[in-house]
N, C-alpha and C positions, 0 to 999 in steps of 0.2 A: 504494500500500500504506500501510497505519494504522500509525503507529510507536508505541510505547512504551516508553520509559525505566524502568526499572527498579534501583529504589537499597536497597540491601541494608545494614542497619546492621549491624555487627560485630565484636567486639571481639577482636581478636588473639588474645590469651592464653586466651577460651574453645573450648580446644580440643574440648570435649563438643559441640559447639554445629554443628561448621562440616562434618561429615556432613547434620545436617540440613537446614541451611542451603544446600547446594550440591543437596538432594535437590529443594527449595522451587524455587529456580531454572531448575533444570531440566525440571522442570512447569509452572511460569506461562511459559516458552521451548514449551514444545510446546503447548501449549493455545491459544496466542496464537497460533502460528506456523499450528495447523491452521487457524484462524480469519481469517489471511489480514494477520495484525500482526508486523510485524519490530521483537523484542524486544533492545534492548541493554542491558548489564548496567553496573553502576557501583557500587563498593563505598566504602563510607561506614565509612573505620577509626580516625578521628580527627575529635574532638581526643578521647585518652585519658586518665582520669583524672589523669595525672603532669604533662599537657601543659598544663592548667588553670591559666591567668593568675589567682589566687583575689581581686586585690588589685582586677581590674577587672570583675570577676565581682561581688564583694562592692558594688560601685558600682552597678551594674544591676539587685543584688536589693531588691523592695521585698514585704515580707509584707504587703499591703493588700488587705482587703477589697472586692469587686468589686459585692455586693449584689445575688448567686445566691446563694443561702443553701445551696445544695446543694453546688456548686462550690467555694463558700469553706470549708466543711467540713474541705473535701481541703488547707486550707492548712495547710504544716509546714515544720521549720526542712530544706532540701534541702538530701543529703547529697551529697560529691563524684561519686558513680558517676549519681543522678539529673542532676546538671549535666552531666557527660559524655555524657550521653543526649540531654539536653535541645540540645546544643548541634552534635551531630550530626545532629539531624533539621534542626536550626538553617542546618545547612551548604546540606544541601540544598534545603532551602524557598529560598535566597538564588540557590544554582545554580537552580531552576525560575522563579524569581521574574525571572531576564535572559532568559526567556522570553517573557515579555509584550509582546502587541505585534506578534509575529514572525509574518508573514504565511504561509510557508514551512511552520511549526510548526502548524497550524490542526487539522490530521488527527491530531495526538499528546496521548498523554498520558503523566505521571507517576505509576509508583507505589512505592509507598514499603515495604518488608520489614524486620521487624527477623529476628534469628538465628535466634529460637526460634518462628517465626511455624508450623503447624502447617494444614491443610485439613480442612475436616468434610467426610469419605469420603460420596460417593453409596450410598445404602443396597444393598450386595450388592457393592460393592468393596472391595477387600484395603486394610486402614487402613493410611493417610500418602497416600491417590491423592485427586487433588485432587477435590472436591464438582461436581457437574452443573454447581450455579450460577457457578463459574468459567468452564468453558466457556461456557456462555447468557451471562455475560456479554461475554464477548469476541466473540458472536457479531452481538450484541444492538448493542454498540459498532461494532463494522463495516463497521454498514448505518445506522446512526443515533447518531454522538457521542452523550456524553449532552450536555445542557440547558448552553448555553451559560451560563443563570444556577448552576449548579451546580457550585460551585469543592472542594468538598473528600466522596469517597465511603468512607466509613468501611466498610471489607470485613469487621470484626468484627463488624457489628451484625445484629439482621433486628429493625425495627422498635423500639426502643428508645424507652422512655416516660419513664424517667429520663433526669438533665442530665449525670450524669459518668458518662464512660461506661468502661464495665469494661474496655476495655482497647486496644490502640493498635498491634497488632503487623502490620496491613496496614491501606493506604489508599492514595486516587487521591486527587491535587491537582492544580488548574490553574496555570498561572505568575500565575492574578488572585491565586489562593488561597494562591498557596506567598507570593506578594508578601506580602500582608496577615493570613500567620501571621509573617512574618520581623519585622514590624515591630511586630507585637502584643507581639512575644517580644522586642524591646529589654529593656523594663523585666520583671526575671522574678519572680513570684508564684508560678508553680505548677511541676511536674514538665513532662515532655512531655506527659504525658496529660488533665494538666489545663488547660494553656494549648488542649490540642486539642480538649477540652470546652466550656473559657469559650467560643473561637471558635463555634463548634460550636453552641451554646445564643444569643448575639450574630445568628449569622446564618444562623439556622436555613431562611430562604427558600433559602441557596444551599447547603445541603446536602442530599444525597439518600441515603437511606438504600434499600441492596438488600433485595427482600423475604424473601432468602435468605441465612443467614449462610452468610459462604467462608470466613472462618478463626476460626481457636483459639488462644488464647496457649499456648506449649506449657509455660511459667514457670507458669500458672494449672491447669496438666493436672496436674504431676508429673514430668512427662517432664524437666523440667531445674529446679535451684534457682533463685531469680532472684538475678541480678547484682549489683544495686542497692539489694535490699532486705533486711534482716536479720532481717522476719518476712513469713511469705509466705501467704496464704492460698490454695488451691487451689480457688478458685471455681466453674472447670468439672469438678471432678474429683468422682461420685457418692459414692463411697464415702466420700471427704475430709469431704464437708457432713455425712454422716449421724454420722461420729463427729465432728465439730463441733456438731450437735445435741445428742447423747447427753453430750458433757463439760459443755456451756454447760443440760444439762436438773435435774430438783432429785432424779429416781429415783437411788437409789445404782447405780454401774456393775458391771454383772456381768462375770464374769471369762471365762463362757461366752460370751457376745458378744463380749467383746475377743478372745478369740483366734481368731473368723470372721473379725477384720479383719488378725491375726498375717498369715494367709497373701496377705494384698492388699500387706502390707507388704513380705514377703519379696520375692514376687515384684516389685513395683516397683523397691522400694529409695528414694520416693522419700525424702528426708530431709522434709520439710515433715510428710509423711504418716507417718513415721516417729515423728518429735517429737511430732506429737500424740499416737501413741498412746503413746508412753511416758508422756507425763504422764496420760491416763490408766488406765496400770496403776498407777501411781506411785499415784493416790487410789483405787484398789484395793487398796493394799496389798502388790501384785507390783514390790517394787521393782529383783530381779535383772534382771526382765523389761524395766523401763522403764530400766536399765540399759544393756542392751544394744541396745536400739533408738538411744539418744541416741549411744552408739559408733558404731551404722550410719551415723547422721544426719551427725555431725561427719567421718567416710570420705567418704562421700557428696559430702558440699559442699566437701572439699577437693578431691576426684575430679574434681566437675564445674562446679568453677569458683563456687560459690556465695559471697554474703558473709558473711562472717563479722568479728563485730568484738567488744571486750569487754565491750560491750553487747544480744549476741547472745542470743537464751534457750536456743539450743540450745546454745550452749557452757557459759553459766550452769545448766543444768540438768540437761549432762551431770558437771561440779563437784561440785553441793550434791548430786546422786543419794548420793554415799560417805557422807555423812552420816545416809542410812537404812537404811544398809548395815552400819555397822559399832555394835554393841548398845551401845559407850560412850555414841556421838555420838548415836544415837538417841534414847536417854533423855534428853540432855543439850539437845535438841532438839526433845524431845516438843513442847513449849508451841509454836512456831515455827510460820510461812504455811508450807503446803505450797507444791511449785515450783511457778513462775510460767508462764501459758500467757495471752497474751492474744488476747483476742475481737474486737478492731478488723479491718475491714477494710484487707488490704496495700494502703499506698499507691504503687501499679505505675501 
């Protein structure tokens, strides 16, 4: 029988998180298992932000240029909860990595889960059930490992053309591959996602990408704030891009269209999706409205774990909203930037 290790990254305190998270395991356990692989599970809960040696940490990090111009883009000064990140996948690329070699081990593989990791539903199945392609690929594995040159398979991807890739919430590694991210990841320049990139882009022969995406960041759906980051863009999420186009467009925003996306908002709740649209009703002019969205927002990300810090925009612009709120400060404020909503992509 095919074995596979399954390491699940986690973070205690996000309690919103570990419904999901137990749902995801219990799927890639059945899918695997009908496929003829005995899956063991192994949870990855530290090291937690608190637990961060920062003085030997600070020693390892080097913001340097790698000269992928795409890749080096993604470089920024990382904040404690991306180190946290970074150094738990750290853990276990080091656990796969005393793999290597081990003749015993020849029929298994490693894969890697974080909390929020999410499966694109086969079309006509009740959404959160895991995509066709998870099964095909467990079936696929079975009968024929993959490529013994193929050390690392990114399960977000289906074909990807660009170098940094969107996102990092499921993947297979070999112990060649976990070895020589463990060691890539001595000296740190980028988040997880981008050291799994540089790799990624460096050794592109022994990467193999499925021709079918398996999973979804559920941080990039809506479905959960992210942890890590304290601006988050919702990149798979349809409705999220389209009023991300409409604010970032030069047509004034109509009030009639924002409120077709009110009810996406209610219904979600997510805050990310939320926050945009208060900022903008906020340049509509409804400012009670973008009010009360930034309240949902700020509930929201306390509820579910989100970060928040006092360089937040959704804290900062749930704040400065009273200021258009109240006819003194208004006028007193006329001249003033309206709130702040940035267009960068989150660096997750």
């Amino acid at each position: 029988m095919s074995h596979l290790t399954l390491y699940v990254i986690h973070t205690e305190s996000l309690r919103a998180r570990q419904q999901n998270m137990q749902q995801a395991v219990a799927t890639i356990q059945a899918v695997g298992q009908e496929a003829g692989w005995r899956v063991d599970v192994q949870y990855v809960l530290t090291p937690n932000p608190g637990d961060l040696n920062i003085k030997d940490l600070e020693a390892r990090i080097k913001y340097e240029p790698t000269g992928e111009a795409e890749i080096d883009a993604h470089l920024h000064t990382l904040n404690v909860q991306e180190l946290s990140n970074l150094e738990k996948h750290r853990s276990v690329w080091r656990t796969c990595a005393e793999k290597a070699g081990c003749s015993v081990l020849l029929n298994s593989l490693n894969m890697v889960i974080e909390d929020d990791v999410t499966f694109v539903p086969e079309t006509g199945v009740a959404s959160g059930a895991a995509s066709k392609g998870l099964a095909d690929l467990f079936a696929l594995w079975a009968k024929t490992p993959p490529s013994a040159t193929y050390h690392l398979i990114p399960l977000c991807l289906a074909n990807q053309k660009c170098k940094l890739l969107h996102s990092k919430e499921a993947y297979v590694v070999t112990p060649v591959g976990a070895r020589n991210l463990f060691a890539a990841t001595q000296h740190i320049r980028f988040n997880a996602r981008g050291h799994l990139s540089l790799w990624a882009a460096t050794n592109a022969a022994n990467v193999h990408i499925p021709k079918e995406r398996i999973t979804v960041d559920g941080s990039k759906l809506g479905i959960f704030p992210s942890s890590i980051h304290t601006h988050n863009h919702l990149v798979f999420n349809r409705d999220y891009m389209e009023m991300l186009e409409l604010a970032n467009g030069k047509e004034a925003l109509d009030v009639g269209t924002l409120n077709k996306y009110w009810t996406v908002a209610a219904s979600m709740r997510s805050p990310d999706l939320c926050h945009l649209l208060g900022v903008m009703y906020h340049r509509a002019g409804k400012h009670e409205k973008a009010q009360q969205l930034f309240l949902t927002a700020l509930q929201e990300m306390a509820a579910r774990g989100g970060l928040l810090t006092t360089g937040s925009e959704i804290m900062t612009n749930a704040i400065n909203i009273h200021k258009f709120l109240q006819a003194d400060l208004a006028m007193a404020y006329a001249s003033k930037e309206p709130l702040k909503y940035s267009d960068k992509t989150a660096l997750l």
